[in-house]
N, C-alpha and C positions, 0 to 999 in steps of 0.2 A: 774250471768252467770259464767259458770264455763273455766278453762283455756282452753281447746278443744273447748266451743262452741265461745269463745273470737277468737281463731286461724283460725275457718274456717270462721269468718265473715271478716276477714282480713288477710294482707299478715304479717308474726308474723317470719321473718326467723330470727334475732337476738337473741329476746327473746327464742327462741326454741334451736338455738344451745346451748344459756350460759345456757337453763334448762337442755340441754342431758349433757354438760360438767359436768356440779354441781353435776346431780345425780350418776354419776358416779366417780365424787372424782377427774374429772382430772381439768385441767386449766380450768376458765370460762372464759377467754376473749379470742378469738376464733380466733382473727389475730395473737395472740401466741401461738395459739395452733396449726397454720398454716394451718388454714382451709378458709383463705382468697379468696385462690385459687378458690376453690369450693363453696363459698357464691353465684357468681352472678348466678352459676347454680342451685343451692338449691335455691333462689328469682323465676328464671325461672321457677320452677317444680312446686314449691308452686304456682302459677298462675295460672298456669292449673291445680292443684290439685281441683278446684273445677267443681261443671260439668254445674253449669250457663256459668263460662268463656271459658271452652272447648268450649261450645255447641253455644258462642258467636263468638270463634274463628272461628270455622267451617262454620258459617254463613256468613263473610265475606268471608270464602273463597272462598264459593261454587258462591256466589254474587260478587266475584270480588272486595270486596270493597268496598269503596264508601256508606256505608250507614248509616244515621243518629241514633239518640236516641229512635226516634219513630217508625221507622221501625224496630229495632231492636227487641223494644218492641213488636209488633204487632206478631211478629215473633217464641218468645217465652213468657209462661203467667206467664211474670214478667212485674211489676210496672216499670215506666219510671226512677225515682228515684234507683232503685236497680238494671236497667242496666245499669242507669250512674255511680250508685258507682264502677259494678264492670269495666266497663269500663275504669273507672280512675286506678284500681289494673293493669290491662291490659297494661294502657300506661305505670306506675309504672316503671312495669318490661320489658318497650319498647319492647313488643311483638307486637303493633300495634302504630299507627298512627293516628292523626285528622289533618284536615285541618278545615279550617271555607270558608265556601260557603254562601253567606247573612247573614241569621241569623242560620243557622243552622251547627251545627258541622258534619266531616263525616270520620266516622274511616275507617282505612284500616292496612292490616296484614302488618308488618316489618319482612321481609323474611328473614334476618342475624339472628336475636336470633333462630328462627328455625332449621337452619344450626347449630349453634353453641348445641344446644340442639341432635342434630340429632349428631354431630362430638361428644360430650363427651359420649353419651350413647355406640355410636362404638368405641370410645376407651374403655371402659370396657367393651363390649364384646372379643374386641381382646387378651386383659389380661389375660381373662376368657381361650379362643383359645387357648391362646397360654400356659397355665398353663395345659393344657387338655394334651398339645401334649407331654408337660414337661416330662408327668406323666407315658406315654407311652415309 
């Protein structure tokens, strides 16, 4: 298995910054290179970079919540096992939630990383804005 198909079967954000550092000759260890900052949102983005966990995301949204492993499944045509793996990427990066209800677990969206996702992309749109108006 090659390094790309190793990164989308998992969340690989460490391993990928100290490769972008390396190939380019700068620092590889990435909280000196001061990219500390922007690791938990680069962990966030990798999460939904795939379109199982998107398409998982959006499921609970649209359901409000609350639904198990097997509904999940049923939901989209993946194995029980490969929504619990990516489910687990999902908690990972506390994009969602489980409680346990009997024997059954049941996820639900955590609407602050959302926010927080949503708050860094408009700041760099603003950046963007405001370098436009610089320019003018």
């Amino acid at each position: 298995m090659n390094t790309q198909q190793q990164r989308s079967s998992h969340l690989s954000l460490m391993p990928s910054v100290a490769e972008t550092a390396s190939e380019s000759g700068e620092n590889t260890d990435w909280r000196e290179a001061g990219l500390e900052e922007d690791a938990g949102l680069v962990l966030l983005l990798e999460a939904l970079a795939s379109p199982i966990r998107f398409r998982l995301l959006r499921l609970l949204a649209q359901e409000g919540g609350n639904l198990c492993v097997r509904e999940l499944a049923e939901r989209i045509p993946r194995s029980q096992p490969v929504v619990s793996h990516h489910l687990r990427l999902l908690l990972f990066a506390k994009l969602i939630g489980v409680k346990r209800l009997g024997t059954h677990n049941y996820y639900y969206i955590l609407p602050d990383k959302l926010k927080e996702i949503r708050e860094a992309l408009a700041s760099v749109e603003h950046l963007l804005q405001q370098r436009r108006e610089d320019q003018h």
